[in-house]
C-alpha positions in Angstrom: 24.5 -41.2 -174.9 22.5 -37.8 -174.9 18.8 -38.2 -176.1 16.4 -35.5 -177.2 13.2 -36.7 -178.8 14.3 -39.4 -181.8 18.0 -37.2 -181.7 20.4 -39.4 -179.8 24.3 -38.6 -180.0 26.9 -40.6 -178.1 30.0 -38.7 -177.2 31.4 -36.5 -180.2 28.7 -37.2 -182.5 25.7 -34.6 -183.4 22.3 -35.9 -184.1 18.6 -34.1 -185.9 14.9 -36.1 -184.9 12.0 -34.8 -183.8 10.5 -34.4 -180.0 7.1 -35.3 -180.3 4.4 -33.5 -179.0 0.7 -34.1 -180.2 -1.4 -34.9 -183.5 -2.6 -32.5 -185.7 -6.4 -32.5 -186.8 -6.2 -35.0 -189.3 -4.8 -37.1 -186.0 -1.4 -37.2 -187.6 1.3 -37.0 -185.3 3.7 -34.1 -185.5 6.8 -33.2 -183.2 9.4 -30.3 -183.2 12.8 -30.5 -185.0 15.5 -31.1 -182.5 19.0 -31.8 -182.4 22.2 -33.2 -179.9 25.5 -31.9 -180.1 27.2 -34.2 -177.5 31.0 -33.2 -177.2 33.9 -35.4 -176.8 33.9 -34.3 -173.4 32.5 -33.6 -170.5 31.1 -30.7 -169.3 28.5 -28.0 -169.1 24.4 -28.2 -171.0 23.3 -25.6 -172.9 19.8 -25.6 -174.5 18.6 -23.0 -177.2 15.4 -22.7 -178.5 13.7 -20.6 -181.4 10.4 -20.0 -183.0 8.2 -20.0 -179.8 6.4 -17.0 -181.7 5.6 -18.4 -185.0 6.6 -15.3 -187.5 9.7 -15.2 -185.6 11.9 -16.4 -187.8 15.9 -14.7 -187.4 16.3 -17.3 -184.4 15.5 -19.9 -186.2 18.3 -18.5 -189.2 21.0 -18.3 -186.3 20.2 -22.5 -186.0 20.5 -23.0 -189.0 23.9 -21.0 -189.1 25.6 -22.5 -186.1 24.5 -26.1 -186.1 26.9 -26.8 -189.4 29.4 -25.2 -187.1 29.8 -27.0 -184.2 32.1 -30.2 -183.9 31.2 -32.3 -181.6 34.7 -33.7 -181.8 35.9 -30.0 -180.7 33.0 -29.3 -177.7 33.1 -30.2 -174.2 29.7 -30.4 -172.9 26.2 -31.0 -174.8 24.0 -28.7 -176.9 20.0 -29.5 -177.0 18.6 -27.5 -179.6 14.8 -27.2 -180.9 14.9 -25.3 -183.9 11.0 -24.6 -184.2 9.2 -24.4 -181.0 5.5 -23.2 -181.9 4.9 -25.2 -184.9 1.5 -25.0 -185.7 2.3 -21.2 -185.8 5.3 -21.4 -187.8 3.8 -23.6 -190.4 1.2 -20.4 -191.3 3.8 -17.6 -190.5 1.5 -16.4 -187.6 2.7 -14.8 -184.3 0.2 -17.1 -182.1 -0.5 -20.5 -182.1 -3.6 -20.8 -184.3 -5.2 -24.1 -182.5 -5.5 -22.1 -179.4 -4.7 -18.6 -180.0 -2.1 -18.6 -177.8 1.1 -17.0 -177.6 3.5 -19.7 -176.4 6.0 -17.6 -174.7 2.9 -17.0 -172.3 2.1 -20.5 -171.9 5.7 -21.6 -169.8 6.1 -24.1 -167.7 3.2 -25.6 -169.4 0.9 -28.7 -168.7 1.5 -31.8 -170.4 -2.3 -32.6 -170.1 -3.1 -28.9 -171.2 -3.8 -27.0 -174.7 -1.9 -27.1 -177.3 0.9 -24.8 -176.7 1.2 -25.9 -172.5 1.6 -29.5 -173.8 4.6 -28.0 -176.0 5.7 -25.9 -173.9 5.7 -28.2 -171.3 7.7 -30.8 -173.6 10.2 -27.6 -174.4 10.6 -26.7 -170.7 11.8 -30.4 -169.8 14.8 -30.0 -171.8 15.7 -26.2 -170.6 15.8 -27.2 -166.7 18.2 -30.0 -167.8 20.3 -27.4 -168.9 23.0 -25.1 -167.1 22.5 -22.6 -169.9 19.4 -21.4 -171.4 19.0 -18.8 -175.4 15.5 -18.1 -175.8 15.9 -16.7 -179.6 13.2 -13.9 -180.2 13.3 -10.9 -182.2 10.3 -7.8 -182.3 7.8 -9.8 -184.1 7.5 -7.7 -187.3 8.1 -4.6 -186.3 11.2 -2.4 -186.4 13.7 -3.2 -183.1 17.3 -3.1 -182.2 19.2 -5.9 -181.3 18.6 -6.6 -177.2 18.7 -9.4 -174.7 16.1 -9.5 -172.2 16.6 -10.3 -168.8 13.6 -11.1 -167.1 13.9 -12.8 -164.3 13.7 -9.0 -162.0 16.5 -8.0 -160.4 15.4 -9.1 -156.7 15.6 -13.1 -158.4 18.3 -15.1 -157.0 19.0 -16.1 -160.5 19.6 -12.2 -161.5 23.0 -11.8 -161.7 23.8 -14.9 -163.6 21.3 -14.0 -166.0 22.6 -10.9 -166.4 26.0 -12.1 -166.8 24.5 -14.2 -169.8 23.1 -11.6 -171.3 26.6 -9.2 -171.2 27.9 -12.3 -172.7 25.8 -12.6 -175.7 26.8 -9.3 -176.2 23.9 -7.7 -178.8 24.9 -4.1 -177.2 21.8 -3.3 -175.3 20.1 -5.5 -172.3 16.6 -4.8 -171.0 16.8 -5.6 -167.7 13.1 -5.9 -166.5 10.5 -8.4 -164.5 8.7 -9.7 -167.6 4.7 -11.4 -167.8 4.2 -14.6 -166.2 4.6 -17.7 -168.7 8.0 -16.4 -170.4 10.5 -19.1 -170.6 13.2 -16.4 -169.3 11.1 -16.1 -165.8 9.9 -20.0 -165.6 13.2 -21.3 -165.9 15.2 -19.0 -163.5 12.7 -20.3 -160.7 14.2 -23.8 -161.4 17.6 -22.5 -161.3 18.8 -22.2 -164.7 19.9 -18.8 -165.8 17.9 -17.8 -168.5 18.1 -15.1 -171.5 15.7 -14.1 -173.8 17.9 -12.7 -177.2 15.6 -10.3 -179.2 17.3 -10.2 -183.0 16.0 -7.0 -184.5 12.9 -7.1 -185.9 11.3 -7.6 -189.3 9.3 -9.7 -192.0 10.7 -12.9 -192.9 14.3 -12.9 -191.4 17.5 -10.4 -191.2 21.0 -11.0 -192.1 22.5 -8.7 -189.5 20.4 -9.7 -186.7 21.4 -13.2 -187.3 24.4 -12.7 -187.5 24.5 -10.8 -184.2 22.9 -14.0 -183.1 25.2 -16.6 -184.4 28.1 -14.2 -182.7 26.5 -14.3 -179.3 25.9 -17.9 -179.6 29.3 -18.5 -179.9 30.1 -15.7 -177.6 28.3 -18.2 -174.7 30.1 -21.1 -175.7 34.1 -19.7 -175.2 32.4 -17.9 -172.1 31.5 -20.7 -170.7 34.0 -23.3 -171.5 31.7 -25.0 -174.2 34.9 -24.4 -177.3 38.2 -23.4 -176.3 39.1 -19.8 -177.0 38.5 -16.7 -175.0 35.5 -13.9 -175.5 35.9 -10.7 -173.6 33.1 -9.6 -172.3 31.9 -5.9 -173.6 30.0 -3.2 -171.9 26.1 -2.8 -172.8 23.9 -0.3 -172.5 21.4 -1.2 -170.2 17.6 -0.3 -169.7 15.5 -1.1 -166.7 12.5 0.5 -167.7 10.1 0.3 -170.8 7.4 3.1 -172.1 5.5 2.5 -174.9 3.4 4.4 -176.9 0.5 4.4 -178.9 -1.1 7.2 -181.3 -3.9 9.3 -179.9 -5.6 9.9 -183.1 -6.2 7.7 -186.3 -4.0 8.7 -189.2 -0.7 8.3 -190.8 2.9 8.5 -188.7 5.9 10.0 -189.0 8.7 8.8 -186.6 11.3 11.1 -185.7 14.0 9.3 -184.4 15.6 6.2 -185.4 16.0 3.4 -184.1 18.7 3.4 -180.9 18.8 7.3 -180.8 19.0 8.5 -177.4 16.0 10.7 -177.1 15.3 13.2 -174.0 12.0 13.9 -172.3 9.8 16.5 -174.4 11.7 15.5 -177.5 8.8 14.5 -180.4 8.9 11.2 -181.2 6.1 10.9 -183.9 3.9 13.4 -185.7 0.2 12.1 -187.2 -1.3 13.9 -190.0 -4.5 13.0 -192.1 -4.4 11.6 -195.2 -4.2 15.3 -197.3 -0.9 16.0 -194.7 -2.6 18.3 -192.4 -1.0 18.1 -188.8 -3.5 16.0 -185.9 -1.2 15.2 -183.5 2.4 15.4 -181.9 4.0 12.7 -179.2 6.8 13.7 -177.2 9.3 11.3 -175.0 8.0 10.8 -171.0 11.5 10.4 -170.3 14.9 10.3 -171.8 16.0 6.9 -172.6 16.7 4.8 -176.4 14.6 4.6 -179.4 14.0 1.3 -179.3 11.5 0.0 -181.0 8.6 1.0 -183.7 5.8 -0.3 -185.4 6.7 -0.8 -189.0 3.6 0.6 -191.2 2.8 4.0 -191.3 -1.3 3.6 -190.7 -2.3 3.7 -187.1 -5.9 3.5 -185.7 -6.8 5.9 -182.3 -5.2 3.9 -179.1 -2.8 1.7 -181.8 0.8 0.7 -180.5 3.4 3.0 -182.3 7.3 2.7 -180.8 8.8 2.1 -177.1 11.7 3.7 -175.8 14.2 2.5 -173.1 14.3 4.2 -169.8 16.4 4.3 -166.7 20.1 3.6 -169.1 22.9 2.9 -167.5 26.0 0.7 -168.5 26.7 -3.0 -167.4 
């Protein structure tokens, strides 16, 4: 028997509960929606999660995708899934936890006795290090992205080249390959010797058919890889970046992005103009380096110091 929360699955049977993880302020209790896959036989653990940002939402449309998909009569191995890991957040479509205006993906390996989101991350990060596998589904909040996996471990981490194997696996295409902050669930659980991905599907408001469907691919990408269903996946080669600029607007004003989204651009090329709000010209941004368009804020207002796109440096292939 494989137990997650209330989920519980013996051998070839899938299961949905909830893990519980506090009370809300009314003192009612609340927990996260979980679920087992438990395969007829044995093998590997893989754990996915989605929703640790609350407006995050294309992870949690890969979930519901793939879970009516998997047989457990068909699997070797187990699958721990929580579908919705910030839930306060989620419940108002917010990016940060409202009760303690944090951003959970910040907050790993958390503190059982702690704020809000430690005590669910904590409860979250339990189930990843019992796990050979982990998919930390993201996507670029709501602004525009291209489909990435994030590997963020740093490439000195013993764990590095497994992660980045997982990564090539998935299989979105592109791969930023950099040391990310402390409190991410892709750097915690490296250090406890589970290779560890972070997936980002696109970006946008509400959710996005073609990013989840990306994500339900490289989902099932992982689990021929790596022995989870029988069948084979070739690995592809992605375009890699090791480095990250991003920009904001000098001035206050209106954008006008030039490229689009996974253009390669080259140093000096523009990559925004800003005008007033009669048209007239206040200010041009050109590319540091060469690299990928890839990412952008979505509306077309900026204030003076304001975040406006990123682009990809350092590319190679892997």
């Amino acid at each position: 028997m494989v137990t997650f929360g209330t989920a519980t699955a013996a051998p070839g049977e899938k299961d949905t509960g909830r893990l519980e993880v506090g009370e809300t302020r009314d003192g009612s209790t609340f927990g996260l929606p979980v679920a087992v896959v438990n395969g007829v036989d044995d093998g590997r653990t893989l754990y996915i999660q989605a929703a640790s940002d609350g407006d995050e939402l294309n992870g949690v449309g890969v979930i519901q995708r793939t879970l009516p998909q998997l047989d457990p009569t068909e699997l070797s191995g187990t699958i721990l899934v929580c579908g919705v890991v910030n839930y306060h957040a989620f419940q108002v479509a917010e990016h940060r936890n409202p009760v303690d205006d944090t951003k959970m993906n910040r907050a790993y390996p958390g503190d059982k006795t702690g704020t809000s989101s430690e005590r669910i991350a904590a409860a979250t990060f339990n189930a990843a290090i019992s796990a050979d596998y982990v998919l930390d589904l993201h996507q670029g909040s709501t602004s525009q992205m291209i489909d990435e996996v994030r590997v963020r471990c740093g490439t000195r981490h013993r764990l590095h080249e497994e992660c980045l194997e997982l990564a090539k696996v998935f299989g979105c295409g592109y791969i930023l390959d950099q040391k990310g902050p402390d409190g991410q669930l892709a750097r915690a659980a490296p250090d406890e010797g589970v290779p560890t991905i972070d997936p980002e599907l696109g970006g946008c408001v509400g959710w996005d058919e073609q990013s989840i469907q990306r994500g339900v691919d490289g989902v099932f990408n992982v689990l021929h890889y790596y022995g989870f269903l029988d069948g084979h996946h070739d690995t592809r080669p992605q375009t890699r970046a090791s480095g990250f600029e991003q920009y904001g607007s000098p001035v206050g004003g209106l954008i006008d992005l030039k490229p689009d989204l996974g253009d390669r651009v080259s140093r000096g090329e523009t990559l925004f103009e800003v005008t007033d709000v009669f048209g007239e010209p206040k200010a041009e941004i050109t590319a540091d380096s060469s690299g990928v368009f890839w990412r952008a804020r979505r509306l077309p207002q900026v204030a003076t110091g304001e975040y406006v796109c990123s682009v990809g440096t350092n590319i190679d292939t892997y």
